[in-house]
BAMARMAR-976120 format. One record per atom (N, C-alpha, C): y, z, x. Coordinates in steps of 0.001 Angstrom, whole numbers, plus 500000, padded with zeros to 6 digits. Example, Ala and Ser with C-alpha at 12.3 -4.5 7.8 and 13.67 -1.06 7.14 Angstrom:
<sites>
494310507800513190/495500507800512300/496700507800513200/497750507080512850/498940507140513670/500030507870512900/
</sites>
This chain:
<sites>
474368508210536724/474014509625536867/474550510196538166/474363509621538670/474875510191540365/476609510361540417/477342509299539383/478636509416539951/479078510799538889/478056510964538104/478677511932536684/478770513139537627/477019513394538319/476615514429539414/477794514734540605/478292513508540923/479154513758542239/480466513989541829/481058514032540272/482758513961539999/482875514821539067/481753516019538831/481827517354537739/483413517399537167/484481517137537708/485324517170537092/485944515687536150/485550515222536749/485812513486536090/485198513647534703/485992512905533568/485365512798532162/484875511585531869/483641511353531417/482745510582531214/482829509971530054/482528508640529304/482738508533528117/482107507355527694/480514507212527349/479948505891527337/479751505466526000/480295504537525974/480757503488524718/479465502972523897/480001503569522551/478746502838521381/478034503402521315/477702504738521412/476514505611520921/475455505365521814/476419505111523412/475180504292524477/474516502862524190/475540502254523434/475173501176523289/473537500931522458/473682501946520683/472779501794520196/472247500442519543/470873499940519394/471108498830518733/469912498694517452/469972498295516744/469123498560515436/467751498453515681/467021497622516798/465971497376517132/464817498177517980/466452499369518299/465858500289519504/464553501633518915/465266500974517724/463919502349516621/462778501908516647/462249500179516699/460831500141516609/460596499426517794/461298499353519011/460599498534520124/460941500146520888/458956500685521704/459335501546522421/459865501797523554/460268500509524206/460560501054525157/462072500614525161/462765499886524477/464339499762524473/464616501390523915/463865501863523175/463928503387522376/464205504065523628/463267504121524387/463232505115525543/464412504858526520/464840503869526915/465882503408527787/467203504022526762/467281503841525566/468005504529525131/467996506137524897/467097506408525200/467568507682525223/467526508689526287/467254508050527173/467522508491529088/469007508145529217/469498507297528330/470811507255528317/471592508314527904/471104508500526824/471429509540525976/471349511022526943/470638510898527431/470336512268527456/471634512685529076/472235511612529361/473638511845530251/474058512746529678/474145512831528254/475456513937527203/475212515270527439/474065515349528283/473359516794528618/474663517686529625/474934516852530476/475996516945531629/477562517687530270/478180518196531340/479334518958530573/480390518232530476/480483516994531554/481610516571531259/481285514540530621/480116514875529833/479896513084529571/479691513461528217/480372512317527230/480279512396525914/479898510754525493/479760510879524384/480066509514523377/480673508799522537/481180507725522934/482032507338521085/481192506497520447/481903506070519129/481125505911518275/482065504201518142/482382503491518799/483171502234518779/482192500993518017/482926500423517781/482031499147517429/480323499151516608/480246500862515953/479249500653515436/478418499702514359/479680499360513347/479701498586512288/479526496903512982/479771496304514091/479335494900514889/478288495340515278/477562495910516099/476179496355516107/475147496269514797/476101496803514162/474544496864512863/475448495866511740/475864494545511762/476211493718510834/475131493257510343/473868493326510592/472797493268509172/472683494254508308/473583495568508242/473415496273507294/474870496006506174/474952496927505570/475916497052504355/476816498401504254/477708498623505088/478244499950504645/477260500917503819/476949502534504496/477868502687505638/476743502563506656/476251501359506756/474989500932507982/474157501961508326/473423502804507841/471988503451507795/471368503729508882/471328502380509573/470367502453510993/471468503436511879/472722502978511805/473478503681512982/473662505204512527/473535505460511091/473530506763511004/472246507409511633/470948506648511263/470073507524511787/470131507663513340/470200506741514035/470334506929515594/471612508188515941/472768507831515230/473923509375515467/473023510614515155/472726510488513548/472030511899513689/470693512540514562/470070511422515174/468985511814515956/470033512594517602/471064511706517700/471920512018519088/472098513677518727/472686513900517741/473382514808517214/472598516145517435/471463516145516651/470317516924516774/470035517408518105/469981516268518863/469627516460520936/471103517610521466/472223517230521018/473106517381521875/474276517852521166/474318518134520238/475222518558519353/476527517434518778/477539517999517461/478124516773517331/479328517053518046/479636518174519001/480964518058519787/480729517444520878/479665516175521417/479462515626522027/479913514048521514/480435514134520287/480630512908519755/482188512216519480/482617511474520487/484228510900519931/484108509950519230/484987510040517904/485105508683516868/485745507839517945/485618506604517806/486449505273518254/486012504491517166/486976503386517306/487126502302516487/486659500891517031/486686500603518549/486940498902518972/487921498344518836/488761499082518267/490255498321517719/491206498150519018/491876497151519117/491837495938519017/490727494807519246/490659493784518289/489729492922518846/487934492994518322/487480494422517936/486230494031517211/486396493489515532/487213494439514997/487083494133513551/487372493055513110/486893492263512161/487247491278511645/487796491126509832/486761492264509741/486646492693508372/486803494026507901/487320494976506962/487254496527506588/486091496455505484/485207496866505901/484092496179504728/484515497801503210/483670497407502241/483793497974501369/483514499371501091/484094500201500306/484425501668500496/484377502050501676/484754501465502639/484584502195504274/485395503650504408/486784503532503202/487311504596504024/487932505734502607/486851505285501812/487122505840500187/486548507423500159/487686507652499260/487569509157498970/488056510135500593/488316509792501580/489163510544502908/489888510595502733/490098511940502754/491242512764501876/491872513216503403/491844513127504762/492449513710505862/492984511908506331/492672510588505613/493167509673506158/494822509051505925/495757509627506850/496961509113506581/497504508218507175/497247507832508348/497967506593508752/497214506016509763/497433504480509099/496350503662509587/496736502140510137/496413501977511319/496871500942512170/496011499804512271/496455498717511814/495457497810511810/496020496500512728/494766495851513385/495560494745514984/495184493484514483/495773492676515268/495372491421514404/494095490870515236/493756490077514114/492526489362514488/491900490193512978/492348491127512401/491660491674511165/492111490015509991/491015489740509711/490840488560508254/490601489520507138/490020490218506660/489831490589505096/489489491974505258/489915492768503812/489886493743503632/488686494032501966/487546494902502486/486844494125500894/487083495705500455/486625495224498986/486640496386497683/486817497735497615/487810498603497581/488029499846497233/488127500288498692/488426499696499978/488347500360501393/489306501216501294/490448501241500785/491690502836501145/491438503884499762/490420503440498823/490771503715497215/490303505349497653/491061505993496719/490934507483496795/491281508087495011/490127508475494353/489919508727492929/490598510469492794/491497510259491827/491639511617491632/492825512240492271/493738511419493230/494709512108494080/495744511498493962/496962511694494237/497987510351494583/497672509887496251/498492508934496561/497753508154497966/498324509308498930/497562509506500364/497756509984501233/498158509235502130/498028507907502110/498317506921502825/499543506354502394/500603506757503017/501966505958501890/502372504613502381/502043504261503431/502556502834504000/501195501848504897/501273500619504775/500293500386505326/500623498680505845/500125498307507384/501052497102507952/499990496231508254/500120495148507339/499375493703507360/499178492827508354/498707492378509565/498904491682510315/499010490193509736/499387489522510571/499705487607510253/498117487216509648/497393487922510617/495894487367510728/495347487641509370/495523488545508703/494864488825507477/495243487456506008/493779487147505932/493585485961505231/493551486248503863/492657487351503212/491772487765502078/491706489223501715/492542489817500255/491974490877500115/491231491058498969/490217491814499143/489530491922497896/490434493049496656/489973492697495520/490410493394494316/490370495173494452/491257495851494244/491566497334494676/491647497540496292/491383496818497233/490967497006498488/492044497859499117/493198498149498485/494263498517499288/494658499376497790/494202500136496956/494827500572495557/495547501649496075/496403501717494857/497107503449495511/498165503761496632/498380502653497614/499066502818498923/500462502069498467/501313502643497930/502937502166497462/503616501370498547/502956501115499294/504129500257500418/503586499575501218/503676497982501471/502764497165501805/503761496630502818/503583496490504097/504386495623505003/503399494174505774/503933493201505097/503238492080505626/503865491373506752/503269490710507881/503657490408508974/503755489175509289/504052488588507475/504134486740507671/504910487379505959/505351485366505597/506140485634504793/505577484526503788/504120484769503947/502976484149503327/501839484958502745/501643485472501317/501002486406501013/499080486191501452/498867487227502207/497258486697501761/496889486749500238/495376485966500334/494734485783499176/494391486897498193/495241487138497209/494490488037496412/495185489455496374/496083489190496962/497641490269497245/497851491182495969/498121490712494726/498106491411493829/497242492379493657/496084491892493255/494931492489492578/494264493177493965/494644493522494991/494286494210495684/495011495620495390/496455495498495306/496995496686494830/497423497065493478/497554496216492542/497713496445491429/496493496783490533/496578497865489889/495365498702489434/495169497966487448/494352498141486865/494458497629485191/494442498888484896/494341499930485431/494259501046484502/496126501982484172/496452502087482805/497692502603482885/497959504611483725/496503504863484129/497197506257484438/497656506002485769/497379504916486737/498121504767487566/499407504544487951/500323504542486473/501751503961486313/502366505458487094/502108506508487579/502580507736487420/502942507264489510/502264506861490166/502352506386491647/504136506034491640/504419504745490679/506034504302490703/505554502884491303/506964502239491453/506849501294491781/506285501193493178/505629499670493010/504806499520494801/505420498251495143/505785498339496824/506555497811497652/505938497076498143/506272495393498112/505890494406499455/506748494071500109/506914494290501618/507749493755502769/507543492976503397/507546491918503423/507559490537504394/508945490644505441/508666489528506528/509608489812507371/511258489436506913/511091488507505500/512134487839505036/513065488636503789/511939489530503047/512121489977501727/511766491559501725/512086491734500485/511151492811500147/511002492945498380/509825492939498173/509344492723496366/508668494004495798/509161493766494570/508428495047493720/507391494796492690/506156495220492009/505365494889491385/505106496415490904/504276496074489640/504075497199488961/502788498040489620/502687499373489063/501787499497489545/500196499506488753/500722499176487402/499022498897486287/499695497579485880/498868496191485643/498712495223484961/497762495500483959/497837493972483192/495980493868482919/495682492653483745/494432493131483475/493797491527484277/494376490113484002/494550490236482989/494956488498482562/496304488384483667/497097489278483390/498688489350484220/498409489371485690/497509490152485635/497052490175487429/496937488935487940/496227487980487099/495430486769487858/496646485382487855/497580485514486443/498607484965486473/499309484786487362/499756486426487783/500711486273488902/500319485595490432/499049485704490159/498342485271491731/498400484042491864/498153482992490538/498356481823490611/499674481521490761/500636482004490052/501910481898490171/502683481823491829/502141483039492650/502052482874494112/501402482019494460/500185481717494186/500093480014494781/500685478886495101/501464478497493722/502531477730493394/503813477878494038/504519479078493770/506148479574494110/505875480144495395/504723480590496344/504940481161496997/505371483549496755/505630484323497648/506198485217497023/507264485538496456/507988484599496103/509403484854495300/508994484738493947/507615484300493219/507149484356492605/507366485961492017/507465486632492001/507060488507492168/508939488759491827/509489488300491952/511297488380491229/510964487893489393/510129487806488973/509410487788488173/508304488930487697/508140490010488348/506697490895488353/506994491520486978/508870492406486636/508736493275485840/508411492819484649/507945491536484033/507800490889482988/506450491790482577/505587491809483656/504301492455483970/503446493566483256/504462494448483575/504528495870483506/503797496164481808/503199497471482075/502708497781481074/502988498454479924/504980499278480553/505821500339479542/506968499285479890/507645499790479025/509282498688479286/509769500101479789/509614501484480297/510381502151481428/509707501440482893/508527500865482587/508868500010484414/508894499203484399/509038498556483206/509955497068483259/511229497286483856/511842498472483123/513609498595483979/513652498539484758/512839499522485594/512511500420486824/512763499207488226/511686498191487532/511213497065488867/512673495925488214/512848495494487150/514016494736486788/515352495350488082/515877496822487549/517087496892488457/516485496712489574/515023497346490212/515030497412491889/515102495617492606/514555494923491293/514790493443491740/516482493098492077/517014493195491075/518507493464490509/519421493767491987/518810494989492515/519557495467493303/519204494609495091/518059494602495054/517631493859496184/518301492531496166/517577491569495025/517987490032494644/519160489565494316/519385490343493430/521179489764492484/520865488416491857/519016488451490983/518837487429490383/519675487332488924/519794486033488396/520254485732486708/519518486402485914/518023486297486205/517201486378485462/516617487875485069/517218488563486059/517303489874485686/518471490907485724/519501489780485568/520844490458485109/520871490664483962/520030489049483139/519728489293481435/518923490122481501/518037490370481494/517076491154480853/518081492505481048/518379493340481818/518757494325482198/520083495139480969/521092493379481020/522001493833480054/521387493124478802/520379492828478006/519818492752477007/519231494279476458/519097495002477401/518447496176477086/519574497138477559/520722496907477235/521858497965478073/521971499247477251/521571498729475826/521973500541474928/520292500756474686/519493500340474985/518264501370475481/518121502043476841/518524501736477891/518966501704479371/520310503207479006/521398503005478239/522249504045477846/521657505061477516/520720504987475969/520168506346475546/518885506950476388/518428506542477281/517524506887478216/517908507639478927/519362507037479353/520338507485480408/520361509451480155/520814509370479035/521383510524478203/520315511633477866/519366510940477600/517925512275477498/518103512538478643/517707511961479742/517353512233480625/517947513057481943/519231512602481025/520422513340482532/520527512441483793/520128511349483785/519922511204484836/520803509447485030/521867509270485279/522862508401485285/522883507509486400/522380507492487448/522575506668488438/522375505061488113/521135504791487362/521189503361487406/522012503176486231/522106503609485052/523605502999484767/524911503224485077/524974503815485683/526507503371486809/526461502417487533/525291501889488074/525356501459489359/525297500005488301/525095499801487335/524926498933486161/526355498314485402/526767499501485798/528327499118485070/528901498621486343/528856499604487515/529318499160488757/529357497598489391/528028496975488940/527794495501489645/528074494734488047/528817495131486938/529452494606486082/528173493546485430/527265494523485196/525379493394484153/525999493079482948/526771494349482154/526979494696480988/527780493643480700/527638493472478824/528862492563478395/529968493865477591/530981493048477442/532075493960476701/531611494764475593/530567494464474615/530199494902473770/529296496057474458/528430496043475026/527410497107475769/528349498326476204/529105497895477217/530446498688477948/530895499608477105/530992499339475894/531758499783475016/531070500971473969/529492500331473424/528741501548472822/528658502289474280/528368502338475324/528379503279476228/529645504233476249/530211504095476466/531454504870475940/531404505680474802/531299505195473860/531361505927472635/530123506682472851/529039506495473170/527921507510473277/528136508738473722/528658508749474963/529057510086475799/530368510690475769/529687512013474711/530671512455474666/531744513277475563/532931513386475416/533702514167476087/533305515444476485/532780516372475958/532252517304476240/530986517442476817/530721516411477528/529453515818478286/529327516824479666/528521516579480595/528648517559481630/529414516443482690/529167516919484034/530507515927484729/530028514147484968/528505514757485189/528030513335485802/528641512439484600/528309513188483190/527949512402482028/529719511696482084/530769512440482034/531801512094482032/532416510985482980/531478511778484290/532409510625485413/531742508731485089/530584508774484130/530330507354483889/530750506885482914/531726507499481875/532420507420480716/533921506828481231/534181507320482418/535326507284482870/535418505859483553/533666505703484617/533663504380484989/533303503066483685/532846503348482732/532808502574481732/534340501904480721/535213503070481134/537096503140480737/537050501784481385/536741502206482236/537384501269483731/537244499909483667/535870499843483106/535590498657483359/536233497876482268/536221498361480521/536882497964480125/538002497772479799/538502498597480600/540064498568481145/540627496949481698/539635496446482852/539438495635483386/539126494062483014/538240494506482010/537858493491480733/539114492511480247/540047493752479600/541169493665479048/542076492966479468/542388493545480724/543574492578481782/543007491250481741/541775491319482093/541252489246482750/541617488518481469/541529488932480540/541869487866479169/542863488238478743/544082488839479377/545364488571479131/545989487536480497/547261487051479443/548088486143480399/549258486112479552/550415485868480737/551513485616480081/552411484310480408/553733483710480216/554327483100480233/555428482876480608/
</sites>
């Protein structure tokens, strides 16, 4: 009190809601010591944060009760522009406990330090919106995520090249209206993988075991997954293009004149060029492509008619020889 009294200009800032503690409600006189504390916030230039509330009250359950009632009693005394959020971060959290941060619709980017182990049930989930949160960075330390704990957030950067527990089914949703998000991104320091964004459960739990076993290269495997064969393609080429696996060179040119007439509704040509370009197609595929688009096509449509010439232009020469 005296140094708050003697430095009117100095900003004050006492940590933890004054260091509330769950017990302070029925023992009277820790009550009272707390709130001679409290009552510093009276002063113009001393406030409070709200740090480490959730380690304080770890006998409760999200969103911990006791610490709400002690804030709102502060609140009432002294108003809530007396109140700074803090976190403790680095170093308190251990855990993001469940719905902690569901339905915050102003939450976009979120920093998490290590020493965080687990993330439980529905903590980023947001019903009704696409994610506001578009990227989100895993520390080494993180052991365990629970099922949805991370839903909705398209881009996962992990900070080992060792998935935590439960990786999938943390972001991969069973419901198909979530297919509309697109594909969702895992980045390890080595790779980077694609997975769908609706399974069903059975596929969900597969793949997790499957990462057990293979590790994450397991997931060069995901578009098998998928719940439409348009994101089967979708995650097939993005594997395709990242990997330059066998296994989804077939699939890719197994499906080359569905991949064509898709092409053609849609207007939209890039991945089969880029298809003909890294040569997936066999001579036969190459070839109904061609004949599909017609000459009187618009330019894009033409200029991949022209690269499809080409290729079997190319075709042609390698299996000639002369003497």
């Amino acid at each position: 009190k005296k140094a708050i009294e003697t430095h009117p200009k100095l900003r004050f800032v006492i940590c933890h809601l004054c260091f509330a503690m769950p017990d302070y409600l029925n023992d009277g006189k820790k009550r009272a010591e707390w709130e001679r504390m409290c009552a510093l916030a009276s002063y113009d230039n001393v406030w409070v944060d709200l740090a480490a509330m959730c380690d304080l009250f770890l006998g409760e359950e999200y969103p911990f009760p006791g610490s709400l009632d002690m804030l709102n009693r502060f609140i009432d005394r002294y108003g809530d522009d007396k109140v700074i959020w803090g976190s403790d971060i680095p170093g308190s959290l251990n855990a993001i406990p469940r719905d902690a941060f569901r339905n915050n619709k102003n939450l976009k980017d979120v920093i998490l330090h290590e020493g965080l182990q687990s993330i439980k049930q529905r903590a980023f989930f947001e019903i009704g919106s696409l994610p506001k949160i578009k990227s989100l960075r895993l520390p080494k330390t993180v052991k365990h995520l629970d099922a949805n704990s991370l839903k909705e957030i398209p881009y996962i950067e992990i900070l080992s090249n060792k998935f935590p527990e439960g990786m999938v089914g943390a972001i991969v949703t069973t419901s198909p209206v979530y297919n509309d998000i697109g594909i969702l991104q895992v980045k390890t320091p080595d790779s980077l993988y694609f997975l769908p964004p609706a399974m069903t459960k059975a596929n969900i739990s597969r793949l997790e075991d499957d990462i057990c076993l293979s590790g994450p290269d397991a997931l060069l495997s995901s578009y098998k997954y998928a719940l439409t064969w348009d994101v089967k393609i979708d995650i097939a080429f993005a594997i395709y293009e990242e990997h330059k696996t066998a296994e989804t060179a077939r699939y890719l040119a197994k499906n080359a004149k569905k991949i064509a007439k898709k092409a053609m509704e849609t207007n939209d040509l890039e991945m089969l060029t880029k298809l003909l370009e890294y040569d997936v197609f066999s001579k036969k595929s190459i070839r109904f492509i061609y004949d599909l688009i017609s000459d009187d096509d618009n330019e894009k449509m033409v200029t991949t008619k022209a690269y499809a010439l080409e290729k079997m232009q190319r075709r042609a020469n390698k299996n000639n020889f002369s003497l």
